[in-house]
C-alpha positions as CSV (number, residue, x, y, z in Angstrom):
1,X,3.3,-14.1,28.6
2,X,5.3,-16.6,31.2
3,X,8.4,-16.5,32.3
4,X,10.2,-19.1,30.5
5,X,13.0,-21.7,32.0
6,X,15.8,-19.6,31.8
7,X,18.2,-22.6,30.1
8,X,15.7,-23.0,27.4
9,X,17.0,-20.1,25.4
10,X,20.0,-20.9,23.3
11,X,22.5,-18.3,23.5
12,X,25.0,-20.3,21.8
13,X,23.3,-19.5,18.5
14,X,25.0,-16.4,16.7
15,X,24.6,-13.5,17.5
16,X,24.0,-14.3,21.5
17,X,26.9,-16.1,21.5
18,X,29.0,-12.4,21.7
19,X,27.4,-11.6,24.9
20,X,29.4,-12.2,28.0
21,X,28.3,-14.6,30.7
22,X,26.9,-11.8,32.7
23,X,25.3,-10.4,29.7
24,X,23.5,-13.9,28.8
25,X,22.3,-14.2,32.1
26,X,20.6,-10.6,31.9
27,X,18.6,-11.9,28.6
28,X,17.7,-14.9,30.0
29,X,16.6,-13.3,32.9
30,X,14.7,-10.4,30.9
31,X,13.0,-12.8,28.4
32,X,9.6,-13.6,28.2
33,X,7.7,-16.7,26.6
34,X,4.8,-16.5,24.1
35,X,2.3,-19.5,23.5
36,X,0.4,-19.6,20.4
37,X,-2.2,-21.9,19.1
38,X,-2.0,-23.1,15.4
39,X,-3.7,-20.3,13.3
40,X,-3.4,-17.6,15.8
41,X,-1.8,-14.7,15.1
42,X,1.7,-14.2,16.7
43,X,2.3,-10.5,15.2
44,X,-0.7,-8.5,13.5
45,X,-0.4,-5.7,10.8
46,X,-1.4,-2.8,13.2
47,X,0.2,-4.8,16.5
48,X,3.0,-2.5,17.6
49,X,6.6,-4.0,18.0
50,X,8.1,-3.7,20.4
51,X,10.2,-7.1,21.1
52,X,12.2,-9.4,19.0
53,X,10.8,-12.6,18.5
54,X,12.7,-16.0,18.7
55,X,11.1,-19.1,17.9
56,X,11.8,-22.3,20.1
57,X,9.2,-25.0,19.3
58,X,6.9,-24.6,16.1
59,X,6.6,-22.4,13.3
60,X,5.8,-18.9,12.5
61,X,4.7,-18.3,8.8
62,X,5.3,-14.3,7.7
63,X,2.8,-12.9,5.3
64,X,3.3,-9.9,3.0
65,X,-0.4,-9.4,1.6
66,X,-2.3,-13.1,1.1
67,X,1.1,-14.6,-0.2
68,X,3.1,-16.5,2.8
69,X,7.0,-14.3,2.2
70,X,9.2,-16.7,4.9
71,X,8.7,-19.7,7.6
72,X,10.8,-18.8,10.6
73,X,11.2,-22.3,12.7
74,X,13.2,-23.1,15.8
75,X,16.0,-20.9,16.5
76,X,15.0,-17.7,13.7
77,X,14.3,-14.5,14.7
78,X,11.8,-11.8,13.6
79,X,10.6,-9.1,13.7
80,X,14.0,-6.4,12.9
81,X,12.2,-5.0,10.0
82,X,9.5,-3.2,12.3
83,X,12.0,-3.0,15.3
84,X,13.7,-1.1,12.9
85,X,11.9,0.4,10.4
86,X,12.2,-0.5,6.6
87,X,10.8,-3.4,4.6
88,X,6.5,-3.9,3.6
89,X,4.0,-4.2,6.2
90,X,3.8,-7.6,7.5
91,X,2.0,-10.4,9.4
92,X,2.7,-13.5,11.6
93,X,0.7,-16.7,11.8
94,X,1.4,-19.4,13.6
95,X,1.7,-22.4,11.6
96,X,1.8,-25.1,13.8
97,X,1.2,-25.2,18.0
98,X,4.1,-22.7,18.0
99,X,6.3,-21.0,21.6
100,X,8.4,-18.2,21.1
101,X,11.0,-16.4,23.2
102,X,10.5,-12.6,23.3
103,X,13.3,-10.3,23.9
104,X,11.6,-6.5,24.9
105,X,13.1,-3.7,22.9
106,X,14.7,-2.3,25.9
107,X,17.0,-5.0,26.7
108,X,17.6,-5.8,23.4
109,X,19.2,-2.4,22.6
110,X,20.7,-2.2,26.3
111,X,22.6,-5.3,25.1
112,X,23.7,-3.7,21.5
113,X,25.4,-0.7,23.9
114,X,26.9,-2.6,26.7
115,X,28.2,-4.9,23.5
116,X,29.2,-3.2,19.9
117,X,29.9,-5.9,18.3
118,X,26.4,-7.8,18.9
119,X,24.5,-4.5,18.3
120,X,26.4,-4.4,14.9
121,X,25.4,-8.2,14.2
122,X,21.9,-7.1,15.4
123,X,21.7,-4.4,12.9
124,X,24.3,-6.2,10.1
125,X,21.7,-8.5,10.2
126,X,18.5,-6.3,9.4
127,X,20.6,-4.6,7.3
128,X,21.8,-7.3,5.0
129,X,17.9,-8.6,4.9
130,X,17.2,-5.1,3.6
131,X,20.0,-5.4,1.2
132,X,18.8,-8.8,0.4
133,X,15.1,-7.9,-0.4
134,X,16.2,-4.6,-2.5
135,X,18.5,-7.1,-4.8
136,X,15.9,-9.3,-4.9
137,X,13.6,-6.8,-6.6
138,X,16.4,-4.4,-8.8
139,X,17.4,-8.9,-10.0
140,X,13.8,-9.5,-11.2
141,X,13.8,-6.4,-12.9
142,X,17.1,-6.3,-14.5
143,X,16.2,-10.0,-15.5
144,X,13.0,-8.4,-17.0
145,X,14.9,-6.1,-19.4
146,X,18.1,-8.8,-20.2
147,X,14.9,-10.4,-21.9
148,X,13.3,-7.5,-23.3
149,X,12.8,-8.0,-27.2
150,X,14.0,-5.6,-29.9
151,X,10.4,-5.0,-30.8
152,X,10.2,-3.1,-27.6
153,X,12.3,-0.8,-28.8
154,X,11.4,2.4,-31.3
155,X,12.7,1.3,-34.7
156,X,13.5,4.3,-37.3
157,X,11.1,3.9,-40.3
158,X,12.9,2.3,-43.4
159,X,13.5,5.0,-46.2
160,X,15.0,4.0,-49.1
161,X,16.4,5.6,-52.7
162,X,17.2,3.9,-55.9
163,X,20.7,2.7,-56.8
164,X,20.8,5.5,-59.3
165,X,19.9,8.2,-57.2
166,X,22.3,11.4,-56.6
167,X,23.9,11.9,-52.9
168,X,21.9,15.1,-53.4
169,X,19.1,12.9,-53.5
170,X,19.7,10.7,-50.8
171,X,20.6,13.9,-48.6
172,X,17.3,15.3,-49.3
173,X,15.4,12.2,-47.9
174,X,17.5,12.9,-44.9
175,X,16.5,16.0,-44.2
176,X,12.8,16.1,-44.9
177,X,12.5,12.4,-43.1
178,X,15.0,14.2,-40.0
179,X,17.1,10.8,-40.5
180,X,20.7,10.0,-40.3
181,X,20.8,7.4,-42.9
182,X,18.9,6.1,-46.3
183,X,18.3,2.0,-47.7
184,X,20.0,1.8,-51.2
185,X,18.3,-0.6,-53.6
186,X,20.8,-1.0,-56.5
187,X,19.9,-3.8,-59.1
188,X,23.6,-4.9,-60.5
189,X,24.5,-7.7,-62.3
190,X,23.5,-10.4,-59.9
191,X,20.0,-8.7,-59.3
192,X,18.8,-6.4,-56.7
193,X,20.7,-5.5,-53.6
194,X,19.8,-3.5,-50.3
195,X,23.1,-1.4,-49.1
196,X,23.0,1.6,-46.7
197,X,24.3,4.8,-46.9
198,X,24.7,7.3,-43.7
199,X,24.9,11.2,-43.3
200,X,28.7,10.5,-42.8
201,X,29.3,8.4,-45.6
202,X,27.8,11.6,-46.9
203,X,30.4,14.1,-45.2
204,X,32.7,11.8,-45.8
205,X,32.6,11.4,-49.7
206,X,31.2,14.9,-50.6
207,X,33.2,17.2,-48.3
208,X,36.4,15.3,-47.9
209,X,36.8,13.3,-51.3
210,X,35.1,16.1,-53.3
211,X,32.5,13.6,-55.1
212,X,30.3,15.7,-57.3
213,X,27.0,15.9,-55.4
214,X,25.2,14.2,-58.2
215,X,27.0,11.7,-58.4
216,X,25.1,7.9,-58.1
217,X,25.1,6.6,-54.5
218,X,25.2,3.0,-56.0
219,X,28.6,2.5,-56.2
220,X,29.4,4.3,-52.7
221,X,26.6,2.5,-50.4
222,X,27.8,-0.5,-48.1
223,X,26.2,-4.1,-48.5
224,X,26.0,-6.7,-46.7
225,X,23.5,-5.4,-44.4
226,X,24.0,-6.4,-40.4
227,X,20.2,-7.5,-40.0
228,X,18.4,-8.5,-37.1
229,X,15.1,-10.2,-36.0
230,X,12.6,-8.1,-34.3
231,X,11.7,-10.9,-32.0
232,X,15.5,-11.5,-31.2
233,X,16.9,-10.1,-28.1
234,X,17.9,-6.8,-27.6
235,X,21.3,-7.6,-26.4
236,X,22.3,-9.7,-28.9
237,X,21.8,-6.5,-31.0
238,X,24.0,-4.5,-28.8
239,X,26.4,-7.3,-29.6
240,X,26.3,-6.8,-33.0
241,X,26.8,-3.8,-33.2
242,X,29.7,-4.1,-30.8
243,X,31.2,-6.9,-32.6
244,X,31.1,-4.8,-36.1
245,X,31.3,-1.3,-34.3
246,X,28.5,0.1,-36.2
247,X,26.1,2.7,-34.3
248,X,22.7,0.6,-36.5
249,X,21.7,-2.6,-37.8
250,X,18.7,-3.5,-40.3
251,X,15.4,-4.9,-38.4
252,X,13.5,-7.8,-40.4
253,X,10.6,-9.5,-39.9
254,X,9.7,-12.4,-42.0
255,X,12.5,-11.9,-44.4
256,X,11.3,-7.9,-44.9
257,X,12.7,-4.9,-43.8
258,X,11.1,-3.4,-41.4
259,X,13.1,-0.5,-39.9
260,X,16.4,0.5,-38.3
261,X,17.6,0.2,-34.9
262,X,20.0,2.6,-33.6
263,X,22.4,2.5,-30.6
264,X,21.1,5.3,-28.6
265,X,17.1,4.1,-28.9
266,X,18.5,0.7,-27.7
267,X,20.4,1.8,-25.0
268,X,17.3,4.0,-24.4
269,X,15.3,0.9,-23.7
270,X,18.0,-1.1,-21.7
271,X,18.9,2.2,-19.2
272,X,15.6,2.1,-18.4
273,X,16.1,0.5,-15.1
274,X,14.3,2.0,-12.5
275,X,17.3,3.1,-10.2
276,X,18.5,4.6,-13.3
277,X,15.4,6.7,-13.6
278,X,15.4,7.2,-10.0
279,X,19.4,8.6,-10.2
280,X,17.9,11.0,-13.6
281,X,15.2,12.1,-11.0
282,X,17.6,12.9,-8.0
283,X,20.0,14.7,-10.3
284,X,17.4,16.8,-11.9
285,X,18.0,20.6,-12.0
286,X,14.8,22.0,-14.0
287,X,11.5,20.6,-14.9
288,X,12.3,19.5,-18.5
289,X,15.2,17.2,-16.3
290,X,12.4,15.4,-14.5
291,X,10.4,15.7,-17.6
292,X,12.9,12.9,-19.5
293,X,12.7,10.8,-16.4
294,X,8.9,10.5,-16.6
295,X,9.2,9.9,-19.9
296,X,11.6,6.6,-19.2
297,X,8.6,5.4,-17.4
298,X,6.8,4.5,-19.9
299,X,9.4,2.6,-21.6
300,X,9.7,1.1,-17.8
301,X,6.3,-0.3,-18.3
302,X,6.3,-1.6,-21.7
303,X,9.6,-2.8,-21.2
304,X,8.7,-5.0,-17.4
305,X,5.3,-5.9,-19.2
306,X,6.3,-7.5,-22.6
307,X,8.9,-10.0,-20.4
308,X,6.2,-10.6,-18.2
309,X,6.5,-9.2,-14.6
310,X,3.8,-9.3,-12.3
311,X,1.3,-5.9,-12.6
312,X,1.7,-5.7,-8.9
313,X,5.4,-5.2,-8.9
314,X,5.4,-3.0,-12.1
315,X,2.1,-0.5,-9.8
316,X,5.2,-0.8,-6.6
317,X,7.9,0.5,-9.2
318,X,6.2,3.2,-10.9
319,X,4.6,4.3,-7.7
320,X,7.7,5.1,-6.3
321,X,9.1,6.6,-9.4
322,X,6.1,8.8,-9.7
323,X,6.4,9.6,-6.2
324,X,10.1,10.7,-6.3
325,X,9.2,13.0,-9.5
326,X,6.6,14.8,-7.4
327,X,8.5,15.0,-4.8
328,X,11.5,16.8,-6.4
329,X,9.6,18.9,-8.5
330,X,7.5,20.4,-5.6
331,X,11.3,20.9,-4.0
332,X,12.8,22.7,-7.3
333,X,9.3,25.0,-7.2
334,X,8.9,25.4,-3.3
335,X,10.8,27.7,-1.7
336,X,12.2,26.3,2.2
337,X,9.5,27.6,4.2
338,X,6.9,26.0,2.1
339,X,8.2,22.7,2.5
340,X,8.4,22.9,5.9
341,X,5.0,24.4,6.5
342,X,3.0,22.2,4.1
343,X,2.7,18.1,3.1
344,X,2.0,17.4,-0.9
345,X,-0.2,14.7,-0.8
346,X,-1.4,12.4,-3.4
347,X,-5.2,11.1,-3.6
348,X,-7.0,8.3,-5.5
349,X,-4.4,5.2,-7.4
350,X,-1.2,7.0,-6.8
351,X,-2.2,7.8,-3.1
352,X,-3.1,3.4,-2.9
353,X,-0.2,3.0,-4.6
354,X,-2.0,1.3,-7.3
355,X,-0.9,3.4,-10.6
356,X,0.4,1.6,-13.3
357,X,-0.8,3.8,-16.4
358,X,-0.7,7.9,-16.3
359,X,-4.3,9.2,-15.6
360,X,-5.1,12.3,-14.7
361,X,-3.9,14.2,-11.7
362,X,-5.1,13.8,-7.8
363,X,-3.0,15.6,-5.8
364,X,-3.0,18.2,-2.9
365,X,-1.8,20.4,-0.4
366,X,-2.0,20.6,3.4
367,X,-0.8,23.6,4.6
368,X,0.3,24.9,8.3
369,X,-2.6,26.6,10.0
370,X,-1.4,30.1,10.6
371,X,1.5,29.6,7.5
372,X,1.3,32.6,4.5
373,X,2.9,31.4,1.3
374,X,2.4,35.0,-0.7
375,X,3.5,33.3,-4.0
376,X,1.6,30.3,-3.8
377,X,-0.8,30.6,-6.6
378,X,1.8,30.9,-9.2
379,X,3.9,27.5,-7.4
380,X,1.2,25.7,-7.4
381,X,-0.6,26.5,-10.5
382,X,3.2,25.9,-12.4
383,X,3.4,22.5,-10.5
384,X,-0.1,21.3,-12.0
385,X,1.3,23.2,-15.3
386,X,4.9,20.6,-15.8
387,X,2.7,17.7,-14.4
388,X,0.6,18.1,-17.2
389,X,3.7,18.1,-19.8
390,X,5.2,15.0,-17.9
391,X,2.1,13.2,-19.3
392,X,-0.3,13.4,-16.6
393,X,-3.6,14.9,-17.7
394,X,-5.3,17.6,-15.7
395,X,-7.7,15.9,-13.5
396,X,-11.3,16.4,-14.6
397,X,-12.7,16.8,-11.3
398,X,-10.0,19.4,-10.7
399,X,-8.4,17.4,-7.4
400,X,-5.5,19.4,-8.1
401,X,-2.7,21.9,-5.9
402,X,-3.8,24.3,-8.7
403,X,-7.3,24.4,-6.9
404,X,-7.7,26.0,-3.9
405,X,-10.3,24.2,-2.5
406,X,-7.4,21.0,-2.3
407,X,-4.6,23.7,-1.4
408,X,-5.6,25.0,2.4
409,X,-4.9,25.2,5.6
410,X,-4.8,22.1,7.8
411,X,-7.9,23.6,10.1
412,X,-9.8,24.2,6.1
413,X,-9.4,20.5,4.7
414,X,-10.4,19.7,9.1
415,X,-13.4,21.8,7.7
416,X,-14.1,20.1,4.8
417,X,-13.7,16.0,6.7
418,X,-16.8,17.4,8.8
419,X,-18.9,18.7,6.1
420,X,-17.8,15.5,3.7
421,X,-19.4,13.1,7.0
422,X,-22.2,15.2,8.4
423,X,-23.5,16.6,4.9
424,X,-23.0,13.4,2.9
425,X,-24.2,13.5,-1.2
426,X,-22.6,11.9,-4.0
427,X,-19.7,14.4,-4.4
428,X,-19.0,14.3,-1.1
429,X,-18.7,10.5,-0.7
430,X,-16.2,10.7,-3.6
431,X,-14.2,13.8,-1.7
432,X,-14.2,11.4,1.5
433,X,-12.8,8.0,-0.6
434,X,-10.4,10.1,-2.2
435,X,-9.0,12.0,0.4
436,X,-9.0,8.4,2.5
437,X,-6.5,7.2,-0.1
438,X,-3.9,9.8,0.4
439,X,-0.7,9.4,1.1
440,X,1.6,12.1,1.8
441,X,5.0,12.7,-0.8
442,X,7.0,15.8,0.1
443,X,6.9,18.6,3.0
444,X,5.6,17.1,6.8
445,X,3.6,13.8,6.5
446,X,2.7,14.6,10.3
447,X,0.0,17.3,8.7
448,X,-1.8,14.4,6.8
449,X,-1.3,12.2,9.5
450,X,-2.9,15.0,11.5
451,X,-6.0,15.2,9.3
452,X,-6.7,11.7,8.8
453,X,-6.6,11.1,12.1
454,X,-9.7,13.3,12.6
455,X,-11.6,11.6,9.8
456,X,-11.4,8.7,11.5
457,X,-12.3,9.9,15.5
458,X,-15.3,11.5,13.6
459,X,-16.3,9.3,12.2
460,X,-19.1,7.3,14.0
461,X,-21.6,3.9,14.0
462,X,-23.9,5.9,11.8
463,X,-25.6,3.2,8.8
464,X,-26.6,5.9,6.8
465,X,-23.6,7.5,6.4
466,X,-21.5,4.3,5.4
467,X,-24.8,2.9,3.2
468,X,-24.1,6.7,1.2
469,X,-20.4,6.3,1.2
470,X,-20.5,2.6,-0.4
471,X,-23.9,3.3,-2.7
472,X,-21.0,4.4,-5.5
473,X,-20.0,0.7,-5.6
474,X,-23.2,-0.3,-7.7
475,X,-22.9,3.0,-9.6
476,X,-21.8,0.9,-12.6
477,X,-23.3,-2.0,-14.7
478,X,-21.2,-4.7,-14.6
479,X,-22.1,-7.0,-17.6
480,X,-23.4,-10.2,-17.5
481,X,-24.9,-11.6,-20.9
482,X,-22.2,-10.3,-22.6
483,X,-20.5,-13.5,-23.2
484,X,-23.2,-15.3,-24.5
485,X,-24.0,-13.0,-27.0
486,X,-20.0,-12.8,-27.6
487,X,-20.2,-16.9,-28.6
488,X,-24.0,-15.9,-30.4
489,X,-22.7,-13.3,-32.8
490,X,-18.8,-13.3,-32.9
491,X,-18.7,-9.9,-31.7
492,X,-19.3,-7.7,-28.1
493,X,-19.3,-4.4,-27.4
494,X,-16.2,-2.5,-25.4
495,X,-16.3,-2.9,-21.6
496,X,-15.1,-0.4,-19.7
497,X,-12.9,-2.6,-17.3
498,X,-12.5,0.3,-14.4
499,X,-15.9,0.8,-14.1
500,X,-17.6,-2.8,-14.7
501,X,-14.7,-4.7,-12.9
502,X,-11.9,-2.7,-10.9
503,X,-14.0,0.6,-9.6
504,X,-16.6,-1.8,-7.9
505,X,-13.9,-3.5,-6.0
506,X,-11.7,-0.8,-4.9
507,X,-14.3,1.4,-3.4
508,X,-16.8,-2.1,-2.1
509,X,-13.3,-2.6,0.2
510,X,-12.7,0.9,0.9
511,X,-16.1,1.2,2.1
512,X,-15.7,-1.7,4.3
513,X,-12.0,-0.2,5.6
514,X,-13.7,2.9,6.1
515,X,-16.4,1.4,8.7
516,X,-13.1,-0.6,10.4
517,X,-11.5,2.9,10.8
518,X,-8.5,1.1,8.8
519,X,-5.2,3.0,7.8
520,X,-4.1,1.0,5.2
521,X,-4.3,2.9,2.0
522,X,-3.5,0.1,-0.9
523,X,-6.4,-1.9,-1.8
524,X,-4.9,-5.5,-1.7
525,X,-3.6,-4.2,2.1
526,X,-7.0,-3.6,3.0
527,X,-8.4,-7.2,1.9
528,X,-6.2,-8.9,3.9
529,X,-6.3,-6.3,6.8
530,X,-10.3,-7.0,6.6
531,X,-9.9,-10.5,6.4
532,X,-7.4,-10.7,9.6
533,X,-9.8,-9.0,11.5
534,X,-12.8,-11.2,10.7
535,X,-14.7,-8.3,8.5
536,X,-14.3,-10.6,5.3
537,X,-14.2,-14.0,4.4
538,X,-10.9,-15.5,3.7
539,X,-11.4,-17.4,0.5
540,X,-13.3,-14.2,-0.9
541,X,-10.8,-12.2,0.1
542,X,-8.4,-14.4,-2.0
543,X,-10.8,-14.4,-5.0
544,X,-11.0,-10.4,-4.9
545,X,-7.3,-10.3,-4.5
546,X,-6.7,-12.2,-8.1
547,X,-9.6,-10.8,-9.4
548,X,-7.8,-7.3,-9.3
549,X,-4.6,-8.7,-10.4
550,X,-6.1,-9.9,-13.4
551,X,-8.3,-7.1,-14.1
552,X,-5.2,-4.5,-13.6
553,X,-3.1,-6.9,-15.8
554,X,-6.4,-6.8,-18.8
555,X,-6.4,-3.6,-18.9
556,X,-2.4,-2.6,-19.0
557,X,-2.2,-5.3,-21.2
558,X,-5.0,-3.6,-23.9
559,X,-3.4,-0.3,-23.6
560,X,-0.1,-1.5,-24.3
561,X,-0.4,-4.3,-26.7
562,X,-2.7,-1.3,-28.6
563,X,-2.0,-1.4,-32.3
564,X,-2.7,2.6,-32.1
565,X,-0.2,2.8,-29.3
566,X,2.6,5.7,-30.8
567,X,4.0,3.5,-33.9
568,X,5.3,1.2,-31.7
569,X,8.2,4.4,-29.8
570,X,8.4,2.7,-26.7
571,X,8.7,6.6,-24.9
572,X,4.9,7.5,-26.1
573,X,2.4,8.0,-23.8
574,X,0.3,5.5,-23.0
575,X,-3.5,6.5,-23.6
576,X,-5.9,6.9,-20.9
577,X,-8.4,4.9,-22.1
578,X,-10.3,1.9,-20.1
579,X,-12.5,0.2,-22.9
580,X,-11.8,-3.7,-23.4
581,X,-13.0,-5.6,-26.5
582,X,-13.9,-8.9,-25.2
583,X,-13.7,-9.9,-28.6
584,X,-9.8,-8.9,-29.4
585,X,-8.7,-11.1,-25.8
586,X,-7.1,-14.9,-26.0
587,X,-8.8,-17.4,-24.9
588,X,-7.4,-17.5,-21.6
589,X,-7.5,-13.5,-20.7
590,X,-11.4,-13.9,-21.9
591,X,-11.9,-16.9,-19.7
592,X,-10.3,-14.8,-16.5
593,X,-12.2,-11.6,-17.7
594,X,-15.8,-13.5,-17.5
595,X,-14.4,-15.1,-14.3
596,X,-13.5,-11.7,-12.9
597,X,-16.8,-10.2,-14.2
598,X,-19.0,-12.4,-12.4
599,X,-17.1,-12.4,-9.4
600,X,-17.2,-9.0,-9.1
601,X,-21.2,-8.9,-9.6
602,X,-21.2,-11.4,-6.4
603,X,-19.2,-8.7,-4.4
604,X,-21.2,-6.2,-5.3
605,X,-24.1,-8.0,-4.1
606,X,-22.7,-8.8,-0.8
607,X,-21.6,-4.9,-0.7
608,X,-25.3,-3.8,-1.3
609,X,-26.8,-6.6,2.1
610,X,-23.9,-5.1,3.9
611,X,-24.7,-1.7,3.4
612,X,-28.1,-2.1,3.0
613,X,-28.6,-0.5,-0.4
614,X,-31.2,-2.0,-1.6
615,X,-33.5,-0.8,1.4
């Protein structure tokens, strides 16, 4: 740093231009100058802030992952968000020849107390960016589900009775079908009609006219059906129905009837906004509460997906929803003392924040050392217990709070780091790479901070140790003739896309984070933290990055554009299940899965020289 001519800084620009003349000449005095070559880096990921920036020649691009988020030129500021706190984790590159002012910390925040009113502008303005960036994302979303399509929705089965059937009849159907309403197909004079009749057309004409139950429900159904398009619009269904104040309208497709839509299952799929699940989640007062929230989820997904949002940004939404639900259940179970003696953590896609679908549980408990919980069995084993009726499977490894081995004492899991890097075998390799992934969710984060702060001073410049740790990276085939013989025979058999394609590349780049005694935890994080500091090419790192998008997106996309998937109730669980037929994709998702295939085969390749696994 220099000291930089003190009339180069412009302190007419808002929000200097509140500070007194005595207060400008204290910046100017205070500042210092930055010089940065084209390409440097200004501001790394890991690089502690502890200045605002302002730039006065050049520019400074600002990367969130490998995408470039904003250009600050001459006169913008950054870095607030770090200063303080809030917002992703962030990079700055110099994009030209590039000189920056730099305000410390200290006099920045000296200045916001000798001066209110510019240490609310200072802080209106972070806030409003945070306001800005939180629109940004609940807009895209919002947009996602204005567009959403009324075959996203659960449609009621179509059940229908003859003209000449009695309201007996028809109130039979209803109850053994649990519906609220019966298709009347009368043939009269002009030929055959389809009219409705609903339980309180029923009420209505048995109870309050007195019809004789046996009486035809021809004559008393209504016709002139409201009908609907399953490929039109949700909202222009909740029109209709609003325009005609009708709780149902008649679903076709291709002319045919192919179910009913009713209000509340399309209001079901249009609340399902993810700050609307959030508010379900921080009102919750019992298990089965949070239980409907997690259920919303899954209309979340297949709602987001079918208008087609990014995978990334559906993995950032449901992480955080998941997150909040495990978070408040662990506080409705946990008595005070627990939470404040322990930190839930979560392990494996939910700790990278990379979960998308349900899959089975990875989750854990650091507790106090010294702390005595006597009824901690029973909380933890009923935590595990509602997880598992929230639609996440038990885990078959048992990484669960319900084991004790993953519920101990800060000093036992200390225990377990030393034995998982100075006794390495297969099982513990995968016990190190999942416990690396965790990320803490309720109670004191300090205690995971804590212990992953001693895996990584214990771990040392040992090749055997990281060649054991990555050798899981090759553990699966990943296919390569399989395309040929796709084109030979018109068929292929089922890939499994976690193993072949996403496995390999999520545990190659933890393996390489691992020997970089790297905190990131998220996978796309990591590649670009590897290639800022040199440990990975670039343009690879690019490639792996789209690789995994496309790969996440393949396989979301088979499980729910699955013709098996729940009858098409948007609310059903989605099936854990990672098998792709090649053979079912478009032409274009086939392309990118070969692509992706043979990319990932390279990496692996250039995992196994790295690590030496082939020695």
């Amino acid at each position: 740093m220099a000291r930089p001519d003190p009339g180069a800084f412009d302190c007419d620009r808002p929000p200097f231009d509140l500070l007194t003349a005595d207060q400008r000449d204290g910046l100017t005095a205070a500042l210092d100058i930055g010089l940065y070559a084209k390409d440097s880096v200004v501001l790394g990921r890991d690089d502690p802030t502890d200045a605002l920036f302002v730039v006065l020649r050049g520019a400074v691009q600002e990367r969130h992952g490998g995408e470039i988020a904003a250009l600050h030129g001459p006169g913008d500021r950054f870095d607030l968000a770090s200063l303080y706190g809030g917002g992703p984790i962030r990079s700055f590159v110099a994009a030209d020849d590039t000189v920056c002012h730099v305000i410390p910390r200290p006099v920045l925040e000296g200045l916001a107390r000798e001066n209110p009113e510019f240490g609310a502008a200072v802080i209106g303005e972070f806030a409003q960016r945070m306001r800005a960036l939180a629109a940004e994302r609940s807009n895209r979303e919002m947009a996602a589900l204005t567009m959403a399509r009324i075959r996203q929705a659960y449609l009621h089965p179509p059940l229908f009775v003859a003209g000449d059937a009695s309201l007996r009849d028809a109130a039979d159907v209803m109850k053994r079908n649990h519906a609220s309403s019966v298709l009347v197909r009368d043939n009269g004079p002009e030929g055959e009609r389809v009219g409705i009749l609903t339980g309180t057309d029923l009420r209505d004409r048995v109870v309050l006219e007195g019809r004789p139950v046996d009486a035809p429900v021809g004559p008393l159904a209504r016709y002139g059906l409201l009908t609907i398009d399953r490929d039109d619009l949700l909202f222009n269904a909740l029109v209709l129905m609003t325009k005609h104040a009708v709780r149902r309208v008649v679903v076709t497709e291709n002319g045919a009837v192919v179910g009913l839509l009713g209000q509340s299952d399309l209001l079901a799929v249009l609340s399902n906004h993810s700050q609307v699940i959030g508010l379900q989640v921080e009102h919750a007062d019992s298990p089965e509460d949070l239980r409907q929230a997690s259920l919303s989820i899954v209309a979340l997904i297949r709602t987001l997906h079918a208008t087609g949002v990014k995978v990334a940004f559906i993995a950032d939404l449901v992480t955080e929803l998941n997150r909040r639900i495990f978070r408040k259940l662990f506080e409705l179970l946990a008595p005070p003392d627990l939470l404040e003696n322990s930190c839930l953590i979560v392990m494996g896609s939910e700790g990278r924040g990379e979960q998308v679908l349900k899959t089975d549980q990875d989750n854990g408990l650091i507790l106090r050392d010294g702390y005595d919980c006597p009824a901690l069995p029973s909380i933890v084993a009923a935590f595990s217990r509602h997880l598992v009726s929230f639609g996440y499977p038990p885990c078959p490894g048992n990484i669960m709070v319900s084991n004790p081995d993953w519920t101990r004492p800060l000093a036992g899991y200390k225990d377990s780091i030393f034995h998982w890097i100075h006794h390495p075998d297969e099982a513990a390799a995968m016990n190190l790479a999942i416990f690396y992934d965790a990320a803490p969710v309720a109670g004191d984060s300090s205690l995971l901070d804590e212990a992953k702060g001693y895996l990584l001073s214990r771990l040392q410049d040992n090749q055997m140790f990281f060649s054991q740790f990555a050798r899981p990276t090759l553990a699966f085939d990943t296919p390569s003739g399989l395309f040929a013989a796709l084109f030979e025979r018109r068929r292929a058999e089922p890939v499994d896309i976690k193993k072949a394609g996403i496995f390999p590349i999520v545990h190659g780049v933890r393996a390489l984070a691992l020997e970089k005694h790297m905190v990131e935890t998220n996978t796309v994080a990591r590649i670009w933290a590897l290639a800022e500091a040199g440990a990975l090419d670039r343009k690879l790192a690019g490639e792996l990055v789209e690789a995994l998008t496309i790969l996440s997106t393949i396989r979301l996309k088979a499980r729910v554009d699955s013709p098996s998937e729940a009858g098409g109730d948007p609310n059903a669980e989605l099936a854990i299940d990672n098998m792709v037929h090649p053979d079912r994709l478009g032409k274009l998702d086939h392309d990118q899965f070969k692509d992706c295939l043979a990319l990932v085969k390279s990496f692996k390749e250039t995992i196994a020289y790295h690590f030496r696994l082939n020695h």
